[in-house]
TORVEXBA-406818 format. One record per residue (C-alpha): residue in three letters; x, y, z. Coordinates in pm, 1 decimal. Example, Ala and Ser with C-alpha at 12.3 -4.5 7.8 and 13.67 -1.06 7.14 Angstrom:
r->ALA; px->1230.0; py->-450.0; pz->780.0 $
r->SER; px->1367.0; py->-106.0; pz->714.0 $
END
This chain:
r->UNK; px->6645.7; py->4985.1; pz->15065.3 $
r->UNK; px->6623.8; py->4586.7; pz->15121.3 $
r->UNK; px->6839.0; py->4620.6; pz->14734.8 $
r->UNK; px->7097.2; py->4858.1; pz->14871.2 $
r->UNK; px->7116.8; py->4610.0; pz->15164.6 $
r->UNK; px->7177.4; py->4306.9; pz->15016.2 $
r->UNK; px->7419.9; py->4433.2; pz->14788.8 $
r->UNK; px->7611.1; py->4634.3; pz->15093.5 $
r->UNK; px->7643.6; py->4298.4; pz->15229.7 $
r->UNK; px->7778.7; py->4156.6; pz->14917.8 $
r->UNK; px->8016.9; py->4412.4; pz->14835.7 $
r->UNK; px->8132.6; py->4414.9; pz->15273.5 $
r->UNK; px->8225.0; py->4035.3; pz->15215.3 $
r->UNK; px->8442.7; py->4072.2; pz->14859.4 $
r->UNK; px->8578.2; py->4380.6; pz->15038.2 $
r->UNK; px->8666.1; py->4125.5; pz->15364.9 $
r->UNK; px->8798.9; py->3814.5; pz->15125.4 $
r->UNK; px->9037.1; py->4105.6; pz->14904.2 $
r->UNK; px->9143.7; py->4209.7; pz->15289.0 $
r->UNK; px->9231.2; py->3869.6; pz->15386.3 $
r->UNK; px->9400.5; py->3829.8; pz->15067.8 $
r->UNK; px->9622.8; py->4091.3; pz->15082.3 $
r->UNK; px->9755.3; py->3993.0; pz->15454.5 $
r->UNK; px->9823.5; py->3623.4; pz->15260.7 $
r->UNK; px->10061.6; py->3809.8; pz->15026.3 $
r->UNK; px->10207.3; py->3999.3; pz->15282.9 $
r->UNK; px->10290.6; py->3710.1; pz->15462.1 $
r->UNK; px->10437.4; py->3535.5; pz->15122.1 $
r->UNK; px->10652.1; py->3827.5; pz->15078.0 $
r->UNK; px->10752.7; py->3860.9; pz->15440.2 $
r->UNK; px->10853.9; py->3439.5; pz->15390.5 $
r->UNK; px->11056.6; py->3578.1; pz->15061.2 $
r->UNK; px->11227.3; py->3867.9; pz->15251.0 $
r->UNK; px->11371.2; py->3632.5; pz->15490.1 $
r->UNK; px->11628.9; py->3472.2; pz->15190.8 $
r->UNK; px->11675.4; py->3816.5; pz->15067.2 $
r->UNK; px->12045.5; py->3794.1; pz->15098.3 $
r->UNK; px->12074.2; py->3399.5; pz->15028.3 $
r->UNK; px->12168.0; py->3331.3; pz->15332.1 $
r->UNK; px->11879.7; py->3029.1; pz->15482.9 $
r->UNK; px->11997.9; py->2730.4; pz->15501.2 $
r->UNK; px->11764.3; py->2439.4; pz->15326.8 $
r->UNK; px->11607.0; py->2359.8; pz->15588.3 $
r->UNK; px->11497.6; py->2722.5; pz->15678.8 $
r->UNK; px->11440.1; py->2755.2; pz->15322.6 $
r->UNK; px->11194.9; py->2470.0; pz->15348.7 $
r->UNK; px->10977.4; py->2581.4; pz->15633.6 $
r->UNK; px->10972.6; py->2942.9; pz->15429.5 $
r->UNK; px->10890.0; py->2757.5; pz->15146.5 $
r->UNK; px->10582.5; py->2543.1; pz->15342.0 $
r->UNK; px->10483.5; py->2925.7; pz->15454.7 $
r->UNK; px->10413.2; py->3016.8; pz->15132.4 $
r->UNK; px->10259.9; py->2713.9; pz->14965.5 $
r->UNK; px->9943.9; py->2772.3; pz->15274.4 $
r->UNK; px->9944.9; py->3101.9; pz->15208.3 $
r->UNK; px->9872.7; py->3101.5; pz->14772.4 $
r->UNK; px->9658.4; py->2766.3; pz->14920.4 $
r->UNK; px->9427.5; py->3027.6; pz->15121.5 $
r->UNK; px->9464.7; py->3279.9; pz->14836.0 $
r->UNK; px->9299.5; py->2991.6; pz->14625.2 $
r->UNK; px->9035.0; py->2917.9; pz->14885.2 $
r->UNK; px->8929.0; py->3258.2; pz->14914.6 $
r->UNK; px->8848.8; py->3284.9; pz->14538.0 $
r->UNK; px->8605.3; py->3040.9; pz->14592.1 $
r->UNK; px->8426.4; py->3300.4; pz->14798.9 $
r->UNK; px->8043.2; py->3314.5; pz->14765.3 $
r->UNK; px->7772.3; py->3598.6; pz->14861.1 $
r->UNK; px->7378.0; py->3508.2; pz->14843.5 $
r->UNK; px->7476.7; py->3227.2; pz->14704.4 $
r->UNK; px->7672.2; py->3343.1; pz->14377.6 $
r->UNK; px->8069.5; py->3312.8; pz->14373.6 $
r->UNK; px->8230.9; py->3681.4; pz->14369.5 $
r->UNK; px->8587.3; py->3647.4; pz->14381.1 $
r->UNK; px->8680.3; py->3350.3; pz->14097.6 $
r->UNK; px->8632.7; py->3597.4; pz->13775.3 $
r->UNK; px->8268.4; py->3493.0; pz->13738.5 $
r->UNK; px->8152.6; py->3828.8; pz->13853.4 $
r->UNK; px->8369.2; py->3982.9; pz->13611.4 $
r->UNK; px->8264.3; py->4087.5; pz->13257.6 $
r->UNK; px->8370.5; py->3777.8; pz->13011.0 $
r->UNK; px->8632.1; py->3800.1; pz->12702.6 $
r->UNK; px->8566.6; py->3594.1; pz->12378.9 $
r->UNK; px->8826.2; py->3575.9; pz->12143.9 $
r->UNK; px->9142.1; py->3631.0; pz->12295.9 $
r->UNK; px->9443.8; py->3509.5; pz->12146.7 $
r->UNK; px->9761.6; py->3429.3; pz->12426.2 $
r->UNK; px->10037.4; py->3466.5; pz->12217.4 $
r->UNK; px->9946.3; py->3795.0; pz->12084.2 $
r->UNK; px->9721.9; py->3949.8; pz->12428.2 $
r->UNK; px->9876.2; py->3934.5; pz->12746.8 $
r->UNK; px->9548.7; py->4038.6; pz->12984.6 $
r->UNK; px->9278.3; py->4244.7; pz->12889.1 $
r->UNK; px->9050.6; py->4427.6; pz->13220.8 $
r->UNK; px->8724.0; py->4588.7; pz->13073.2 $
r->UNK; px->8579.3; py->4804.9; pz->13420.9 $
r->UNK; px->8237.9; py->4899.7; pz->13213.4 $
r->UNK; px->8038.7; py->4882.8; pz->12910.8 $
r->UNK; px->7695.6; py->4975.8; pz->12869.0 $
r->UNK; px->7410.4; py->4755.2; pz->13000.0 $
r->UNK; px->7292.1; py->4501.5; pz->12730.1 $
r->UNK; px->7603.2; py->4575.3; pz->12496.5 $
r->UNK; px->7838.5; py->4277.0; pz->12371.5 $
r->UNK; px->8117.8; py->4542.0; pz->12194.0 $
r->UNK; px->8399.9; py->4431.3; pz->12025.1 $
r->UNK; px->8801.9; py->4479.6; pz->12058.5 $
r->UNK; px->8999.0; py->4505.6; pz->11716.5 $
r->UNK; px->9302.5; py->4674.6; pz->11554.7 $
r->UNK; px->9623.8; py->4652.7; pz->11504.0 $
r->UNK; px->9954.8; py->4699.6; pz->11718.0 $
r->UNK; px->10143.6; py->4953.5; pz->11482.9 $
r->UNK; px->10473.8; py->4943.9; pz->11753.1 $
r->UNK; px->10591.1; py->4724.7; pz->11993.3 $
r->UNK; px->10756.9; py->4849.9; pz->12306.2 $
r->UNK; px->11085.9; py->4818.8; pz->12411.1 $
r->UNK; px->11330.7; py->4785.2; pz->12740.6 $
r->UNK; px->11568.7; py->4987.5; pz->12868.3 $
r->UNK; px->11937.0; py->4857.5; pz->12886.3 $
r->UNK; px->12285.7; py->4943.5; pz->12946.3 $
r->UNK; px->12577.5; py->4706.6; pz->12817.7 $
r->UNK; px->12881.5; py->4643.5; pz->13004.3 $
r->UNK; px->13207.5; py->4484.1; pz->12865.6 $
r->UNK; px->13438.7; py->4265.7; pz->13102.9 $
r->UNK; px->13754.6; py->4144.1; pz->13064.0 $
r->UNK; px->13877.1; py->3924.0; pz->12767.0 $
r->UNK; px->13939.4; py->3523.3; pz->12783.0 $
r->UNK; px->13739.8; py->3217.9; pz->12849.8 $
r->UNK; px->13619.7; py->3383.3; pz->13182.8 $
r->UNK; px->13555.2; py->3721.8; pz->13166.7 $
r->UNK; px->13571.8; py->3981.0; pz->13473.0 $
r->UNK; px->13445.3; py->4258.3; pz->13632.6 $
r->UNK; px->13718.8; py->4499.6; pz->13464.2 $
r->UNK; px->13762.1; py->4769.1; pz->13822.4 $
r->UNK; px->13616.9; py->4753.8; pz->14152.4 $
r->UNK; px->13292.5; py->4974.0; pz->14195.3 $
r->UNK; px->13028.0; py->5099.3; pz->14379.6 $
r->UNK; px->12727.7; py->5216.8; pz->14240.5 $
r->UNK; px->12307.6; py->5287.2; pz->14229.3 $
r->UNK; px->12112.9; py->5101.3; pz->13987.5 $
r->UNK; px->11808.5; py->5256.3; pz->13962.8 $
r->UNK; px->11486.6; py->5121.2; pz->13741.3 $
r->UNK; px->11098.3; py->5173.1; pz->13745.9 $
r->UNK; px->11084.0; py->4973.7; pz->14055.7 $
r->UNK; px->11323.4; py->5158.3; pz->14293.9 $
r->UNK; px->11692.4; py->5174.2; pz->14291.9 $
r->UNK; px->12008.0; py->4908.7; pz->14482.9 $
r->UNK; px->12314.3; py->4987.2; pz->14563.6 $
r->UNK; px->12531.4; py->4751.9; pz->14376.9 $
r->UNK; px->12906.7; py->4637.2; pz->14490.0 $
r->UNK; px->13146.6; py->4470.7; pz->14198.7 $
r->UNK; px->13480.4; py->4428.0; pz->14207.0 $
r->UNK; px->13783.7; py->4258.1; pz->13986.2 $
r->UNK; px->13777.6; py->3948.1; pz->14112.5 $
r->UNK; px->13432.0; py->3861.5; pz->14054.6 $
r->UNK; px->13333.0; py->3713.4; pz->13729.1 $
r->UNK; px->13080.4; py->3891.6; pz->13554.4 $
r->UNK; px->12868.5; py->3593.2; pz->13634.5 $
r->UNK; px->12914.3; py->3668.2; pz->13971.1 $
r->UNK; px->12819.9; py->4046.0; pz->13895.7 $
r->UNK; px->12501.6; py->3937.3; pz->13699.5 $
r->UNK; px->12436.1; py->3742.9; pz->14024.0 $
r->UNK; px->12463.3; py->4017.9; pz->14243.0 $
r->UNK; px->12241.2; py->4249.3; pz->14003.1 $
r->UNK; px->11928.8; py->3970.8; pz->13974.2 $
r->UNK; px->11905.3; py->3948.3; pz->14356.2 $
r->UNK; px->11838.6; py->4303.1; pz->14391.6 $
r->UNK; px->11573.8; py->4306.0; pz->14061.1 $
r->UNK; px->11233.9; py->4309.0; pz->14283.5 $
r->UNK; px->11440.0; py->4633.9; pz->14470.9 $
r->UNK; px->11537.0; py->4768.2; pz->14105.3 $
r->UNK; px->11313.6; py->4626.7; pz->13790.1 $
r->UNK; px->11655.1; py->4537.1; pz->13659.3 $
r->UNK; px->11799.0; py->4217.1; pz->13554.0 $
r->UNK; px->12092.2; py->4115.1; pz->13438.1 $
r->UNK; px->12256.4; py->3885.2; pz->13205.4 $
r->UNK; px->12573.9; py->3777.9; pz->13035.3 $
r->UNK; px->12684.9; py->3654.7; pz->12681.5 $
r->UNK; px->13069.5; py->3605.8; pz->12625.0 $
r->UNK; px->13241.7; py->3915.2; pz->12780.2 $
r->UNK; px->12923.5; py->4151.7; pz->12721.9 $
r->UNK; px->12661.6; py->4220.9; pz->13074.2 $
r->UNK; px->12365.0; py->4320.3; pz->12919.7 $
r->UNK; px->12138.6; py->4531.8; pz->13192.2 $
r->UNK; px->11773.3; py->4509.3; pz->13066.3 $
r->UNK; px->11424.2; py->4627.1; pz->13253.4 $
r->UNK; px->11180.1; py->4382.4; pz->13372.1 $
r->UNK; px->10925.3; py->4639.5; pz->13249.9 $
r->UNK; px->10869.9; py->4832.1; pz->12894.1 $
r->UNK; px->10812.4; py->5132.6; pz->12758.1 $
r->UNK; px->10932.4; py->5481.6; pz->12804.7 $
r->UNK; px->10883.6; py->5448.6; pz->13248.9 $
r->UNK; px->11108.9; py->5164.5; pz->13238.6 $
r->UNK; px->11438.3; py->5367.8; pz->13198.3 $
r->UNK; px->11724.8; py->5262.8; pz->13405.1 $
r->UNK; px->12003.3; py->5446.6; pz->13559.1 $
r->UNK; px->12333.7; py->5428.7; pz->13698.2 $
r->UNK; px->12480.8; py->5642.6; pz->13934.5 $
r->UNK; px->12836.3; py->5604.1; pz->14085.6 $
r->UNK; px->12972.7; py->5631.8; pz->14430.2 $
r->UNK; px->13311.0; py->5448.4; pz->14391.7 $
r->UNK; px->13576.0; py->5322.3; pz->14133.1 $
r->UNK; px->13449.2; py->5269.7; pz->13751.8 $
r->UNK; px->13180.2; py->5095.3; pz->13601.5 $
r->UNK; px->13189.1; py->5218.7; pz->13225.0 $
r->UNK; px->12813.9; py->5122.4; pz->13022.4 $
r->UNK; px->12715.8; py->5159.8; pz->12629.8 $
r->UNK; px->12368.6; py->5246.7; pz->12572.4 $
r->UNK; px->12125.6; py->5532.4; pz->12650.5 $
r->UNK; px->11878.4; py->5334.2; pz->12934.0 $
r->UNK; px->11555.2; py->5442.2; pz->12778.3 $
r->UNK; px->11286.9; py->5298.1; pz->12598.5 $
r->UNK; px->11026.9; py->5380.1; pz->12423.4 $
r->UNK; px->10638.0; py->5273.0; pz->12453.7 $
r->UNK; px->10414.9; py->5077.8; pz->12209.7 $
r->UNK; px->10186.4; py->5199.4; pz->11931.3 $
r->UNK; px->9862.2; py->5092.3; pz->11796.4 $
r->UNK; px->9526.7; py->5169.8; pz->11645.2 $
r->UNK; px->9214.8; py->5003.5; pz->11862.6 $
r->UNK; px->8861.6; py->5005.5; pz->11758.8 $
r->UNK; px->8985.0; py->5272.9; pz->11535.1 $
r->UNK; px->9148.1; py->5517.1; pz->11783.8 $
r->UNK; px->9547.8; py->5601.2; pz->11740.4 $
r->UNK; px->9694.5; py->5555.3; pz->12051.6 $
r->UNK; px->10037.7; py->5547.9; pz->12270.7 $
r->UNK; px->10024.3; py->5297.2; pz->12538.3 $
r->UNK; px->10206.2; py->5273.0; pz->12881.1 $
r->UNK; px->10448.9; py->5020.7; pz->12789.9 $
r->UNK; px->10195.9; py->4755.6; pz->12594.7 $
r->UNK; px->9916.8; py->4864.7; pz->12811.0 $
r->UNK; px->9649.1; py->5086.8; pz->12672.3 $
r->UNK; px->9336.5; py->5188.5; pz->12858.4 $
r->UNK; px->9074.4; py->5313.0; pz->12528.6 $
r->UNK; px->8725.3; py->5426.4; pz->12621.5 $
r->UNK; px->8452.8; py->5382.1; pz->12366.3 $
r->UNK; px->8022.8; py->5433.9; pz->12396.5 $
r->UNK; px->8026.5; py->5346.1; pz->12725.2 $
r->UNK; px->8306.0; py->5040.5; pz->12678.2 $
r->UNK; px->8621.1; py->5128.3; pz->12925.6 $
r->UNK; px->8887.7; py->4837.8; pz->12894.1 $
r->UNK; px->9233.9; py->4780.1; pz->12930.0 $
r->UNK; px->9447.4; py->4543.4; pz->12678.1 $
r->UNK; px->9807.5; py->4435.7; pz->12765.1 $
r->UNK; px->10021.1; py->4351.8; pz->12446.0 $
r->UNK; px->10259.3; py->4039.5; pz->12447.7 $
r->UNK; px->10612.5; py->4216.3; pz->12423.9 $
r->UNK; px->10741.4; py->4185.8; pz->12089.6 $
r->UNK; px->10381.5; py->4137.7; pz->11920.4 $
r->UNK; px->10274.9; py->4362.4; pz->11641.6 $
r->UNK; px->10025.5; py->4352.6; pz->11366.3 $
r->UNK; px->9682.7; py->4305.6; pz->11335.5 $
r->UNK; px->9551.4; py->4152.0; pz->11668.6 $
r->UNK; px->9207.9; py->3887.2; pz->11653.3 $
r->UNK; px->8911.7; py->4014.4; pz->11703.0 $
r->UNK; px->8758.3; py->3981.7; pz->12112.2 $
r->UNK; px->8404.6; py->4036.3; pz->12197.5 $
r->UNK; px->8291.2; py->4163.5; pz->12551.1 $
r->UNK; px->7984.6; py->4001.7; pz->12693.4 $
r->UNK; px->7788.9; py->3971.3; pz->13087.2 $
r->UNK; px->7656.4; py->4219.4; pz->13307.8 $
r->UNK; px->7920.8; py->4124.2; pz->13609.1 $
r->UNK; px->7761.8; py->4210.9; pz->13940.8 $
r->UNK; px->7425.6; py->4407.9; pz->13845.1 $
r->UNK; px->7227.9; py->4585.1; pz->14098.0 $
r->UNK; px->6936.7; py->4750.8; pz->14140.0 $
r->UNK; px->6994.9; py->5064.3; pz->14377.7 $
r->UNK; px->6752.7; py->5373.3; pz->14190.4 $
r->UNK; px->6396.4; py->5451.7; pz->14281.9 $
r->UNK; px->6422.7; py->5415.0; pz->13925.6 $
r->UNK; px->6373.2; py->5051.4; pz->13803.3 $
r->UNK; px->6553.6; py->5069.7; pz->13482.0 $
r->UNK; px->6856.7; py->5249.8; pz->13621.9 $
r->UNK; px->7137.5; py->4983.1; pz->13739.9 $
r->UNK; px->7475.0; py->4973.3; pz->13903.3 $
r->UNK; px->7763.9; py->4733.5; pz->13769.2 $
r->UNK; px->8045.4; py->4622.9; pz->13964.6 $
r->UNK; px->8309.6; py->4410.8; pz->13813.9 $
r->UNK; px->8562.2; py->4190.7; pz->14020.9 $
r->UNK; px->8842.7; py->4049.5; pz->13852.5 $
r->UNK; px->8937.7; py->3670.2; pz->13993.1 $
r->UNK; px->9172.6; py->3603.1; pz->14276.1 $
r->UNK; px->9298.9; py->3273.5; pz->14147.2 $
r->UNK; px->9690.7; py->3181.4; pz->14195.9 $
r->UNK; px->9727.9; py->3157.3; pz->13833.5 $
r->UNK; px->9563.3; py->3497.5; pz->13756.1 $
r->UNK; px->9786.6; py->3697.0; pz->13960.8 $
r->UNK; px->10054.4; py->3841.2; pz->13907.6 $
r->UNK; px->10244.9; py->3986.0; pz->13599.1 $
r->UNK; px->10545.3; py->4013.1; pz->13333.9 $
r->UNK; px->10783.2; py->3839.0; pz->13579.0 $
r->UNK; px->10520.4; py->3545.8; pz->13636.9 $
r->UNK; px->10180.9; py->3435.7; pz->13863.6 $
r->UNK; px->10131.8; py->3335.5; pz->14201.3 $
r->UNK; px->10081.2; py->2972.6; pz->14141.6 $
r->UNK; px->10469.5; py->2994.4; pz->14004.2 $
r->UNK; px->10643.6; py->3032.7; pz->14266.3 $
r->UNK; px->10431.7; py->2746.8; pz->14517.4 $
r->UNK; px->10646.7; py->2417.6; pz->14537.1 $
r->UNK; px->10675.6; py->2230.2; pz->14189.9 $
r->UNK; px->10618.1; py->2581.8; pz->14037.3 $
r->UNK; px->10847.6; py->2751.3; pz->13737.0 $
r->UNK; px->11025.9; py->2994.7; pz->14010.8 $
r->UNK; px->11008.6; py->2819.2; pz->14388.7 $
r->UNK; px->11245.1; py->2721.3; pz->14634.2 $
r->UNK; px->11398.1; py->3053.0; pz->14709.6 $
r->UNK; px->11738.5; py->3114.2; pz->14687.1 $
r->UNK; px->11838.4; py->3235.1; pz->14284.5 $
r->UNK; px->11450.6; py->3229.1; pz->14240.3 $
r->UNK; px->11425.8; py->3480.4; pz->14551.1 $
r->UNK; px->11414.9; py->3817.7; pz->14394.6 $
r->UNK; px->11204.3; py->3716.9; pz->14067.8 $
r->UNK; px->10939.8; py->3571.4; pz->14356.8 $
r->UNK; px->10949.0; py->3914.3; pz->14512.3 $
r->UNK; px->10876.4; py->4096.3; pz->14131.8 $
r->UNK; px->10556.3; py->3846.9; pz->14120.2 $
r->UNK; px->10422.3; py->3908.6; pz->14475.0 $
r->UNK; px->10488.1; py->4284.4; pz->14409.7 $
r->UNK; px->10300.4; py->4249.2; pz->14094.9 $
r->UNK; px->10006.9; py->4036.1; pz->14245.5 $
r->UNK; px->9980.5; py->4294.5; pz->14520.7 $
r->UNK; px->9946.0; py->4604.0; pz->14250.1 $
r->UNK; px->9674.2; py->4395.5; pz->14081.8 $
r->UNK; px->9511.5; py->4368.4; pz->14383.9 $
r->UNK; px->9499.5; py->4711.8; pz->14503.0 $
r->UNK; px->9335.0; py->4786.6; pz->14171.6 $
r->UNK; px->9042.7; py->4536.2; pz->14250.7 $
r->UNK; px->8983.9; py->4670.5; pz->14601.3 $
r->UNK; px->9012.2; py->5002.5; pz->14452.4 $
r->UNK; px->8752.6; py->4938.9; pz->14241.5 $
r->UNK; px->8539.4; py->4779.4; pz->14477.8 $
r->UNK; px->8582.5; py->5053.7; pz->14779.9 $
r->UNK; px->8544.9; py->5281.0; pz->14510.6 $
r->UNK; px->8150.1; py->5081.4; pz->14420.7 $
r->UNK; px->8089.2; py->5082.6; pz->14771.6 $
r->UNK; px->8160.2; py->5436.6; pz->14851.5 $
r->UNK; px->8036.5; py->5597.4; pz->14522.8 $
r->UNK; px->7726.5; py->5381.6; pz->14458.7 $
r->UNK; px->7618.6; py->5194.8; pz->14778.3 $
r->UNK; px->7667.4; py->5434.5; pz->15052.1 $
r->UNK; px->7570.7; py->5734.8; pz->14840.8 $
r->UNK; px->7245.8; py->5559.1; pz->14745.6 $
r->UNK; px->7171.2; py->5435.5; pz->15120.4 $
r->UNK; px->7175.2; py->5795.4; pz->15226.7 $
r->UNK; px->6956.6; py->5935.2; pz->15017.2 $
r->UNK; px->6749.1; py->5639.9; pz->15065.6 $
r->UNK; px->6752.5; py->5709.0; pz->15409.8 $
r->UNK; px->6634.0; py->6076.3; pz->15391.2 $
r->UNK; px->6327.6; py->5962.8; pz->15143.2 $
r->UNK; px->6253.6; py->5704.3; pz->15379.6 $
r->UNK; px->6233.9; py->5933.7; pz->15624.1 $
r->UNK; px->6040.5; py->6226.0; pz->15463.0 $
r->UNK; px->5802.0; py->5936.3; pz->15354.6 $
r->UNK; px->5748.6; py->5816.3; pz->15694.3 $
r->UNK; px->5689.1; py->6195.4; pz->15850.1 $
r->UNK; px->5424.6; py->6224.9; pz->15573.3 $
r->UNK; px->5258.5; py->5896.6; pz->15677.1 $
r->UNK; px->5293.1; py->5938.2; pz->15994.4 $
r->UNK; px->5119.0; py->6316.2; pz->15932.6 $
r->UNK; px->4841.4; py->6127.3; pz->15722.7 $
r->UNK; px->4807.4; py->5893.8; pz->15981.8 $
r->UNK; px->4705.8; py->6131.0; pz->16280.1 $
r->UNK; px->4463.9; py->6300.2; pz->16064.0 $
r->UNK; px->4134.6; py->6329.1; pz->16278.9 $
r->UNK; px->3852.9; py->6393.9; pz->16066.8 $
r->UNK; px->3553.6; py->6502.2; pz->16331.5 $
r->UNK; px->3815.7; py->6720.7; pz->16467.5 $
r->UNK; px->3891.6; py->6835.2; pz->16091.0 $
r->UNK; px->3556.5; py->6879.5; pz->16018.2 $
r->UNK; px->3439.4; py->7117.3; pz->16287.7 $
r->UNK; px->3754.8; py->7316.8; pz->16250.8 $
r->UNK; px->3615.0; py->7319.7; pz->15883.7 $
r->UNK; px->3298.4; py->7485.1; pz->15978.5 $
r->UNK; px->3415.3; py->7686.6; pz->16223.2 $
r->UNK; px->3625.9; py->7847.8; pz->15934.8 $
r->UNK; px->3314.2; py->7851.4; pz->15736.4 $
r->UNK; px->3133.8; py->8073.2; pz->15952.8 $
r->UNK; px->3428.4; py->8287.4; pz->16051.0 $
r->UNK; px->3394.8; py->8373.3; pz->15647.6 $
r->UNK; px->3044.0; py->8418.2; pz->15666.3 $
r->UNK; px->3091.4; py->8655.4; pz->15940.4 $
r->UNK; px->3320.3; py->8824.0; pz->15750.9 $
r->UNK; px->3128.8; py->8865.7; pz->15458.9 $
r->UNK; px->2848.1; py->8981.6; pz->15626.2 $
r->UNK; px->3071.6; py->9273.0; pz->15797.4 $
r->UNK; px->3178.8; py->9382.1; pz->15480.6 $
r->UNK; px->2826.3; py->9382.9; pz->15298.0 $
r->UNK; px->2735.2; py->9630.5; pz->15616.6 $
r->UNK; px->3066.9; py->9879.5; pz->15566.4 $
r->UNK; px->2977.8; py->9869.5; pz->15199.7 $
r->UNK; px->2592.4; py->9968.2; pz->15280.5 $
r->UNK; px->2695.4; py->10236.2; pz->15528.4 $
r->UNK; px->2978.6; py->10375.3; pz->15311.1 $
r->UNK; px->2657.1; py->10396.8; pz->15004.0 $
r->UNK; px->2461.0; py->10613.7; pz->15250.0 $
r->UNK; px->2714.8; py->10849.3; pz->15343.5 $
r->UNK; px->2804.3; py->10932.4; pz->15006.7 $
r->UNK; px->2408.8; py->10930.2; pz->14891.1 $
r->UNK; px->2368.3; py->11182.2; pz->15252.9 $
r->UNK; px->2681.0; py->11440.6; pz->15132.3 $
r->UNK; px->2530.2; py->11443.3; pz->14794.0 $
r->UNK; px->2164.4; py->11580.4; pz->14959.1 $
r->UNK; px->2333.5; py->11796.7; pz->15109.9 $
r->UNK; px->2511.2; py->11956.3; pz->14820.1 $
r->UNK; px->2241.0; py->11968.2; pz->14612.9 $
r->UNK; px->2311.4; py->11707.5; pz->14375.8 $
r->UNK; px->1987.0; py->11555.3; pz->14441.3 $
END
């Protein structure tokens, strides 16, 4: 019990810090929202900005959280990756492996993944324009826009339009020449994109799909989710996230730590394992970018044509964290609270027994004891007499028949 209480209260603050977390993206996202259109001015753009430096600054302060005296929330309670190569593994998550174990990741990436597009030809000369006013819904893995173009707009100006509505869509957009080429943020075969019109003429080439990547790991065939494949293996459950474009044989990574370890069975050499992932700036987020990006001085701050790309990484950074309170509401529920329950019962069935030892009276016992004793006695007495007198009436009826 004092185990399942100290972890409880372990678990209850990483559950509060991932809580407080979460309300610092939503206020990053609610700073973003506000230059959804492009419409601040600098100086509003600014104070939005100074909103969401504090904000990834708390972020960074609560990964620094600590819980009887051990930091929870900065990756050290999180199972450790040797071996991983950047350019050719873009994040690997391992949730489990068994206790003791340092297994290995290895293979090879038979197929990269691909994304989606649509191509779009303007209008021939230096400039080249949108070729007929339209209307239309863009739709991607992310949601869908409702896109207006029309013939006097370069297809600049189009492209413009598109990549302010990409954290709405998962679409971006870009030109070459007279040629806007409409590609997914994401990959693989749930990144398709769509168009659907509601007004004048917007003509496309391409098909919108894409297909997802292909490898062999730790000697399992599989077909990822984009470049993300989840593999199980003797107690190993990981996910590895492929660099887009990579294929071939990937280096060799080795998984070693126990995480969080506790100690909740009656049973000393049975253990529960909780892994956190860390809440650093710079480790979340996704294929559009991290957190500490789009803080001042960062790769995509300052709002404005960086707006909607900001959005894609706070949306990302949000997903990853609902996967690591997921995973620990999921510990709590499954492990601690189940475990303090039954806990509780035994405790309780233990104490009714020692509270019945406890009131045992022995003098009491003793002459109930011999009270029984005799009763027996008694007993056995009574039944020695019916047996005697049953003898002699059957010894009597035989006299009287003759028979002796």
């Amino acid at each position: 019990m004092a185990n399942v209480t100290a972890a409880s209260s372990m678990v209850t603050q990483a559950q509060s810090a991932i809580g407080q977390a979460r309300t610092q993206l939503d206020a990053i996202r609610d700073a973003l929202l506000e230059d959804e259109d492009g419409t601040l001015t600098p100086e509003e753009r600014a104070a939005a900005q100074a909103a969401i430096d504090a904000a990834i600054t708390q972020i960074g302060e609560l990964a620094g959280t600590t819980a009887g005296g051990r930091r929870i929330l900065d990756g050290s309670a999180d199972y450790h990756v040797d071996g991983r190569n950047p350019a050719q593994i873009l994040e690997v998550r391992v949730d489990s492996k068994a206790d003791g174990s340092s297994p290995t990741i290895s293979g090879e990436v038979l197929q990269t993944a691909t994304q989606a597009q649509f191509e779009y030809t303007g209008t021939a000369g230096p400039t080249s324009y949108v070729v007929y006013d339209a209307v239309f819904t863009l739709t991607g893995k992310r949601g869908s826009a409702t896109i207006t173009v029309d013939d006097s707009q370069t297809l600049a100006e189009a492209a413009a339009t598109i990549n302010r509505n990409s954290h709405k869509t998962g679409v971006t957009a870009t030109v070459e020449g007279n040629t806007l080429t409409l590609t997914s943020v994401d990959y693989g075969s749930a990144a398709a994109i769509s168009i659907e019109m509601v007004s004048g003429r917007f003509d496309v080439a391409g098909t919108g799909t894409a297909v997802d990547a292909e490898a062999v790991i730790n000697g399992q065939t599989l077909t990822g989710d984009g470049n993300r494949f989840e593999f199980t293996e003797d107690g190993l459950h990981a996910t590895v996230e492929f660099q887009p474009g990579f294929t071939g044989n990937f280096d060799t990574m080795t998984v070693w730590g126990d995480a969080l370890t506790f100690s909740l069975s009656t049973s000393p050499s049975r253990r529960a394992t909780l892994a956190i992932r860390g809440l650093q700036p710079a480790r979340l987020g996704g294929i559009s970018g991290t957190l500490d990006e789009i803080a001042s001085g960062g790769a995509y701050a300052g709002l404005g044509d960086n707006t909607s790309r900001a959005l894609r990484i706070v949306d990302e950074a949000i997903g990853q964290l609902e996967l690591i309170d997921g995973a620990v509401d999921g510990f709590h529920n499954a492990a601690i609270a189940s475990t303090s329950t039954l806990l509780a019962e035994l405790q309780t069935d233990l104490n009714d027994a020692i509270t019945q030892t406890d009131d045992y009276n022995e003098d009491e016992e003793t002459l109930l004891l011999a009270k029984y004793e005799d009763l027996a006695a008694n007993a056995r007495a009574g039944l020695a007499i019916l047996a005697q007198q049953r003898s002699g009436i059957v010894t009597l009826i035989q006299k009287l028949a003759g028979l002796i």
